[in-house]
N, C-alpha and C positions, 0 to 999 in steps of 0.2 A: 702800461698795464702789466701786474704781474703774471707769471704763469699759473693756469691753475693746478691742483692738486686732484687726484686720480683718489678714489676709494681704496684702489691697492698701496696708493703713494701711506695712507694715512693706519691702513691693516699693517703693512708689512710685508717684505716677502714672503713665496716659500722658503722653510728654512730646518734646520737645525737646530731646536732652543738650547735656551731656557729664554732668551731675551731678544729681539730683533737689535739693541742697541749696545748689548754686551756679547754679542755674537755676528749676527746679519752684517751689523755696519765695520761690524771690527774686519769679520772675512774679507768684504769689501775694501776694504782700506788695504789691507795685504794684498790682494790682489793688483790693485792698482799702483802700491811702492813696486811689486817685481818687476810691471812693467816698465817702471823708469829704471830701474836697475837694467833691463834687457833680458833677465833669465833668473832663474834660480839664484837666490845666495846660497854660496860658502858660509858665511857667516852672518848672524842678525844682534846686533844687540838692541834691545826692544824694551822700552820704559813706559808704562803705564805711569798714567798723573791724576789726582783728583777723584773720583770716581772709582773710575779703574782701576788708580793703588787699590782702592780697599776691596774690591769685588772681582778683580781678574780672576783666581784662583777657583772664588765659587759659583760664578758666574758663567766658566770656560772659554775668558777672552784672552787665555794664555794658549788654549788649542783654536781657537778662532783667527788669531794672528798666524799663525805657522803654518793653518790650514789655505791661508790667504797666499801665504808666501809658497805654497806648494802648487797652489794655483786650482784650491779646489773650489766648486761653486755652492753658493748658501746653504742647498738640501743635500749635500752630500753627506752621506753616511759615514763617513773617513773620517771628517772632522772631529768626532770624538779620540779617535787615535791616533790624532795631526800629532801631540809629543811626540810618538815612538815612531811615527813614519816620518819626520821629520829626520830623528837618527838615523836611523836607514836611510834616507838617500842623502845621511852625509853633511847636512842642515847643521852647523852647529848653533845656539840660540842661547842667550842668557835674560834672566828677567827683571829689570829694576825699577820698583816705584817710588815716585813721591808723592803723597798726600795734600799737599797745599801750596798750589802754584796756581796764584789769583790771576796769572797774566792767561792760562789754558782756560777752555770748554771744560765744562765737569767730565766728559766723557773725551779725552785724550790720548793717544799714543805717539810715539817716536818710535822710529824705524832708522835706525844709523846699519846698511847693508853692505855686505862686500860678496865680491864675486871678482877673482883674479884681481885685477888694477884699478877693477873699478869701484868706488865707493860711492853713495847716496844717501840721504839724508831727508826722510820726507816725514812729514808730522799730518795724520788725520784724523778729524772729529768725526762722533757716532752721535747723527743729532738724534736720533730716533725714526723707527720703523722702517731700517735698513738705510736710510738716507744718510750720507755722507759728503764732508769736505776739506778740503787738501787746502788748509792755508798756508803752509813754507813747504817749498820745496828746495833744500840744497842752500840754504839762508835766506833765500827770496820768498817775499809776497806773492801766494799761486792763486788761493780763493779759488777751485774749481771741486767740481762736482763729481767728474767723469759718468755724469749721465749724458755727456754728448760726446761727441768725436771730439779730442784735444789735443792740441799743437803748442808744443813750446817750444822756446827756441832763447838758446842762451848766448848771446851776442854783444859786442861791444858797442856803448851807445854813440849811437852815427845818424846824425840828421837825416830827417826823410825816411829813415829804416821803417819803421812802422806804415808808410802811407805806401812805401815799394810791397813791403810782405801781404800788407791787404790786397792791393792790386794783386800780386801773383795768383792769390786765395779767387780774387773775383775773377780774372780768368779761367781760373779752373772748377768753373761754376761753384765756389763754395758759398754758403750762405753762412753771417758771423754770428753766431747767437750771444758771443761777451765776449769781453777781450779786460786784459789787465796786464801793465807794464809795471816791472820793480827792478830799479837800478842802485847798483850800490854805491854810487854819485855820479856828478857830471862826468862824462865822457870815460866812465867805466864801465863795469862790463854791466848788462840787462837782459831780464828773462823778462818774455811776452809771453804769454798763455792764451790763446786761443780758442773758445769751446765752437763748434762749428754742428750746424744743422749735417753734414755729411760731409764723407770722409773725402782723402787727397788722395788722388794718384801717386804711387812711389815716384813715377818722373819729376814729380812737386819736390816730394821729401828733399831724392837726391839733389836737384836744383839748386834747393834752397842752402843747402848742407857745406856744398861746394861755391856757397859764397865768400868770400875773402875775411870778411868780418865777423862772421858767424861762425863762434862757438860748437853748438851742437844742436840738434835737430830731433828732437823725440816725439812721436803720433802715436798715441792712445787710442786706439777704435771705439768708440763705442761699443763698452765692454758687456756681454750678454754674463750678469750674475748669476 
């Protein structure tokens, strides 16, 4: 059975307009790349597709992105001045679209971030009425929402890995609400995505972090927009 859908699910947030799907879900989406980045970028180069090539500008999903990546929430009043407080704290940002790429959602962005050593790569859809979804992250299949608690975890693929990570989850009372495995072939390396009814004890994280096979270790809270 599917989940149902809330009245608010299908209004929209509080927000910022012109658009819950040229703004709301765009904030949201920035929001959610900085958190796999860990912090603020240095740098963002940011591509609007489809959609968004043609309407970023008039629309404001060029201050909606940067507002996302500053870490502000939907009805913040800043968000109109995300370009220039972007400069200020240092944000460098360039903007590129393309129009006609049959393989994207009408309503697309890329997110290619840097912050020191670290770089990320997340692409998210703005389906409407602020609702949002992270299908690649980092060249992986992610398909997540972040309207629940989420756990990824980028790992080389190792028998049994997945059925040990659930158990760790189920001792730590977590409940799964979806899960989805994307590997770049056999016994190379795999991102798990995990969306969870609530959240993991850091003692999890780190546990998990400091296994021998595992990559890296990233929890998403349940992000209050």
């Amino acid at each position: 059975m599917s989940e149902r859908s809330s009245v608010f699910d299908m209004i929209g947030p509080v927000m910022i307009g012109p658009s819950s799907s040229h703004t709301a879900g765009v904030v949201r989406i920035g929001r959610v790349a900085r958190r796999v980045l860990g912090k603020q970028p240095d740098e963002a180069q940011i591509t609007f597709y489809n959609s968004f090539a043609r309407t970023y500008e008039g629309h404001g999903s060029n201050r909606a992105i940067l507002a996302g990546l500053l870490d502000f929430k939907t009805d913040d009043v800043r968000i109109k001045q995300a370009l220039d407080i972007a400069k200020e704290e240092g944000l460098k940002y360039n903007f590129r679209s393309v129009g006609n790429a049959s393989v994207f959602h009408p309503n697309t962005v890329k997110l290619e971030l840097t912050a020191g050593e670290r770089k990320v790569e997340v692409i998210g859809e703005s389906l409407g009425g602020g609702v949002i979804r992270i299908p690649k992250l980092n060249g992986f299949t992610a398909n997540f929402s972040a309207a629940h608690h989420t756990l990824i975890i980028t790992a080389k693929d190792v028998k049994g890995s997945i059925a040990f990570i659930s158990n760790v989850l189920a001792n730590d009372n977590c409940n799964i609400a979806t899960m989805s495995v994307s590997r770049k072939g056999k016994n190379d390396l795999a991102c798990l995505v995990i969306e969870m009814d609530s959240g993991i004890q850091p003692i999890v994280q780190q546990y998990l972090s400091h296994l021998d096979w595992v990559q890296e270790v990233l929890y998403i809270p349940d992000i209050d927009f």
